[in-house]
Every structure is written in structure tokens, then in C-alpha cells.
N, C-alpha and C positions, 0 to 999 in steps of 0.2 A: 746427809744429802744424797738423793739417790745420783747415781753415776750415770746411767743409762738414761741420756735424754733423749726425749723424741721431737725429733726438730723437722718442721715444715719442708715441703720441698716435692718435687716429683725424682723418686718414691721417698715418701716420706720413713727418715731412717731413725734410727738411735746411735747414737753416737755414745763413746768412753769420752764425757765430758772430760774429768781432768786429765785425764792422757792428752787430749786434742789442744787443751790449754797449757799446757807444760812441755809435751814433746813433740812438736811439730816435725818431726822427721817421720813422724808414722802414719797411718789411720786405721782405727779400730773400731767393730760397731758389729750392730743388727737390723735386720731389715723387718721390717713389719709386711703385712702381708699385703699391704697396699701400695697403687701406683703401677702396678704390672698390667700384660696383656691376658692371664690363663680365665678361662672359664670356668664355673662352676663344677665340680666342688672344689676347684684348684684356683679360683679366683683369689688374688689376680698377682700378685707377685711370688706364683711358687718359682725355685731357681733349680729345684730338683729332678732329678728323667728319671730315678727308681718308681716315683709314685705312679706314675699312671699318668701323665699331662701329655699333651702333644710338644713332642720334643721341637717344633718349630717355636712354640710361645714359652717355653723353659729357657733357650739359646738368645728368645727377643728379651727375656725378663733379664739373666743374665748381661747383656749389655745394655738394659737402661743402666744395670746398679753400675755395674764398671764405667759406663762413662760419666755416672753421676759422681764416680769417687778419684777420676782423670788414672785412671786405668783400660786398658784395650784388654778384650776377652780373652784373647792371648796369652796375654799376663797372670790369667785367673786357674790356680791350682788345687786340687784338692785329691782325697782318697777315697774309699770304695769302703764305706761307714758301715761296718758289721757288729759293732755292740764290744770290741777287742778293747786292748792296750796296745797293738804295734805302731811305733812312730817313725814315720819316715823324716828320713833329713833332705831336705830340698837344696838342689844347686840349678847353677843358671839352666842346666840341658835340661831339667825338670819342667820348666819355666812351660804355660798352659795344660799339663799335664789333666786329663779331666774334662778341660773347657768348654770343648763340644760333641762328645759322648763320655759316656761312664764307663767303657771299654778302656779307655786311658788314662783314668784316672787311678792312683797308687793301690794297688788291691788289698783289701785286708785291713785297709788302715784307719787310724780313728783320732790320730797324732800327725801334728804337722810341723817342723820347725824350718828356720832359714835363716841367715844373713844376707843374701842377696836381695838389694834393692830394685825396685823394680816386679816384684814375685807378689800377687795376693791371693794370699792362704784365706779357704776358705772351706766351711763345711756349713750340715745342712739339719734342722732341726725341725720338733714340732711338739716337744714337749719337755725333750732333755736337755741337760745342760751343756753350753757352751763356756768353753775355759780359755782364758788370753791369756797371754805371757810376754810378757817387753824385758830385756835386759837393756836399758841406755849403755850401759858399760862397753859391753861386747856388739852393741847393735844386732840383737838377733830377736826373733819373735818366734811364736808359738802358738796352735790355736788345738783345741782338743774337743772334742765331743764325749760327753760323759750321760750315757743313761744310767740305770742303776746296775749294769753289768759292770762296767765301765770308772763307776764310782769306786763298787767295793775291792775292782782289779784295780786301785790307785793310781788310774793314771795320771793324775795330778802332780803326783809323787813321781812315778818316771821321768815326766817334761823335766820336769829337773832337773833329773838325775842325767837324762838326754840332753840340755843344753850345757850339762856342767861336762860331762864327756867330750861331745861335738864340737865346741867352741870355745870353753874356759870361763863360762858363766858361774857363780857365786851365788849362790841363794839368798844371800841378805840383799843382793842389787835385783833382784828380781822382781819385777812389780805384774801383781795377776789381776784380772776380773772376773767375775761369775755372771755370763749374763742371763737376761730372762729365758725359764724355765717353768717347770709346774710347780706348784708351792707345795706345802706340806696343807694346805686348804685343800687341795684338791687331790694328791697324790698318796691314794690309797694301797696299800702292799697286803700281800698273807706273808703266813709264817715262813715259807721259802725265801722271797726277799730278806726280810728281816733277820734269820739265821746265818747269812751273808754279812752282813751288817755286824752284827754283834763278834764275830772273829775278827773284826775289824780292834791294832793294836790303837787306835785312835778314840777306841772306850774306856779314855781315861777319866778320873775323876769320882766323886760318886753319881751311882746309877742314876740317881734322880737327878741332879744335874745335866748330866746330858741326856736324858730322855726329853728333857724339859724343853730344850732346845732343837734335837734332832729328831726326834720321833714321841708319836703319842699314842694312847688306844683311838682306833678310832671310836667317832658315840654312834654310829648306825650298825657297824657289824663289830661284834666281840672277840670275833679270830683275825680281826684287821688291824692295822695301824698306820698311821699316817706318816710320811716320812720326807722328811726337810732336805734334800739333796745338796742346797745350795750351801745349808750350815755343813754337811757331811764333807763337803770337797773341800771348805775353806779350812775346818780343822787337818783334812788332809793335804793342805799347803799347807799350812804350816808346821803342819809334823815335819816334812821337805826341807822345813829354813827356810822358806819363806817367812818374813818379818810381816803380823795383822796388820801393821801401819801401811803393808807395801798390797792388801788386796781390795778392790772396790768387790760389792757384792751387792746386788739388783733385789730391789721389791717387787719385781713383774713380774708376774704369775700369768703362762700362757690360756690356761683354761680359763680362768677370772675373765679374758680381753679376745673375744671371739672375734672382733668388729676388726680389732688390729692383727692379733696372729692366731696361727694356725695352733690347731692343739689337737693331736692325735686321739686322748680320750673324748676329748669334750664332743668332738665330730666321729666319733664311733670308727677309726681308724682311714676312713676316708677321708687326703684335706693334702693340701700342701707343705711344704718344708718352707720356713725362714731361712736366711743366711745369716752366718758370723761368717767377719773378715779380718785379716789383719793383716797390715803390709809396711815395708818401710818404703817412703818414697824414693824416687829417684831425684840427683839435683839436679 
């Protein structure tokens, strides 16, 4: 069953179905690119100010999503997304860090965790992946951006390792999601990516097994290969201890879905950023 549903509304979001059904103490999701104010080619819910949008209709897009999710923009935290592994750990003084320029938001960073309710972590995509992370145990969350820098630097594997330091998280209590990204349909790599990849200790098994599943020749060009990110990160949960039973992981493919999201290649690097969010309420 896919996890990631998209459910009606102004702006119409995706939702971590069985999170939202099971742990109501939180809310996790992604926005599609609709229902916002930006104009073309940022039409219309980009929530990004790197790209290029007029930061007055990034800041209006921003607080539809926050008050469609009963958050103030205020509340809305995030980092200064360079393709890294460093994870910040959020506490209450953090709390909007980001929200209304990108001057204040955590520099460097690509990793977000917290306990503090009230806090929504949040970063910004448009073809890479999005990673969640809920401990119910310790009540803390997580949210990570993974391109393919970012994949084969595991930071999947850090959050981890980062909420199991920070707080006293368990990796078996950890429950993750993968959300929509570019498929292995569309996400074409050379040998330099791939060379990455392959030193990766998560090439376990025989070769053809996991080619089979994470990467393939591409059939247009013979020095290329196509490469599955979403399968990449979830084998690297669970190398972490993270338990398969405990990760949801998305059929949505950004390029495939130009009408709903943004997708860096598909639009020849011009286009807006989606959001992932992830927050524990307040009671």
C-alpha cells in the first residue's frame, strides 16, 4: 500500500498515512506543488528562497502550509541544505530558525532532529529524497534530505546514530519513511556516481541481486545506469537497525508527476522545491 497519500485540500498535501493513523501526536508529509501563490516557473507552492522565487510569495506559500498543518511560521525550522551529512539537534531557542530568510536557518545542514513539541522540521526538495524518522518511544523526530551525495555519505545511518546519542533512541523503536523522490525510471547517473555507490558496505548479497533492485544499465546510454535511491537508503536503514517492518517507502516518482511536483531534471533545473515536514504536536 503506498504510504504517501495525497489528500484533497488547499494545498493539496501527502500525508505518512499510517503514521497519521497510528500516532497522532505527530504530523508528517509532503507538499505537492500545488495550491500556493509563486509564479511561473516557481508555480505555485514553491516554499524555497534558494531558487530564485520572490521571497514575498515563498514566506505567503510557507504559511498557507503551516496554518493548513495548525502550525505558525514561527514554528517552522529548518537548515541551509548543501548536499552534506551534518545534523543539527533542535531545542526550543532553535524554534523558527529559517522561517523567514535562509540567513537563519542552521548552515550547512541536511539533518534535522528534536523532541521539542511544538518545532516543525522541515526541508526542501525537487527530485531528492526525503527521509522521516519518529521514535514513539523517546518522542523525537527526524527529517533528512538525501541526494545522491548524501545517500552514499549515509546519512540515514547517522540520524541514527544521532537520535540514539542525543536522546536514547533504539533502532528497533524507530520507525522511517522514504518519501517521493526520482525513481530509478528516470534517474540517470555516470560512472562517478556509481563508483560511490559501489564502496558503499551495503553491497551486500550477490551482485546481481542487488543491481536488480538498486541500480541497472541504462538502455539509451552504455556508460550510464540507472539508480534506485529510495531502495539505496532503505537498505541503509537498515543496516542502522532500523527493523524493514518499521520503514514505509513511496512509489512517487518526482519526474513521472510534473502537474503535482517539482523535479529539478525534468524542468532543466529551473522549478521550485516541495517540502517535507515533520513535527510533534503540542497538547
Amino acid at each position: 500500500m503506498e504510504p504517501f497519500v495525497l489528500e484533497d485540500g488547499l494545498p493539496p498535501l501527502f500525508r505518512v498515512k499510517p503514521w497519521h493513523m497510528e500516532h497522532t501526536a505527530i504530523t508528517a508529509g509532503f507538499t505537492s506543488r500545488q495550491g500556493g501563490t509563486g509564479k511561473a516557473p516557481y508555480e505555485s507552492l514553491n516554499c524555497a528562497f534558494h531558487v530564485g522565487d520572490h521571497p514575498e510569495d515563498v514566506i505567503n506559500n510557507r504559511n498557507i502550509l503551516a496554518k493548513s498543518l495548525g502550525f505558525q511560521l514561527e514554528d517552522w525550522t529548518c537548515g541551509e541544505q548543501t548536499h552534506g551529512v551534518n545534523i543539527a539537534v533542535v531545542d526550543s531557542k532553535d524554534r523558527g530558525r529559517g522561517s523567514q530568510d535562509r540567513a537563519s536557518a542552521f548552515s550547512d545542514t541536511d539533518g534535522l532532529i528534536t523532541n521539542v513539541p511544538g518545532v516543525l522540521l522541515t526541508s526542501f526538495y525537487a527530485d531528492c529524497v526525503p527521509l522521516y524518522f519518529y521514535d514513539p518511544i523517546q518522542s523525537v523526530v527526524g527529517l533528512a534530505h538525501a541526494g545522491w551525495k548524501g545517500t552514499v555519505g549515509q546519512i540515514a545511518d547517522l540520524m541514527v546514530k544521532k537520535m540514539s546519542d542525543e536522546y536514547g533512541s533504539h533502532p528497533q523503536d524507530i520507525l522511517a519513511a522514504i518519501g517521493p523522490s526520482i525513481g530509478d525510471c528516470c534517474y540517470e547517473v555516470n560512472d562517478h556516481v556509481m563508483n560511490h555507490v559501489h564502496q558503499l558496505e551495503v553491497l551486500s548479497g550477490s551482485e546481481a541481486t542487488f543491481s536488480n533492485s538498486v541500480y541497472r544499465k541504462s538502455e539509451t546510454n552504455d556508460d550510464k545506469s540507472m539508480l534506485n535511491l529510495k531502495e539505496l537508503n532503505q537498505r541503509i536503514m537498515i543496516k542502522a537497525g532500523i527493523l524493514p517492518t518499521h520503514i514505509e517507502c513511496t512509489t512517487w516518482c518526482t519526474s513521472c508527476n510534473p502537474d503535482l511536483l517539482f523535479s529539478y531534471r525534468k524542468e532543466n533545473g529551473v522549478t521550485g522545491r516541495m517540502t517535507s515536514w515533520i513535527g510533534i504536536k503540542e497538547s
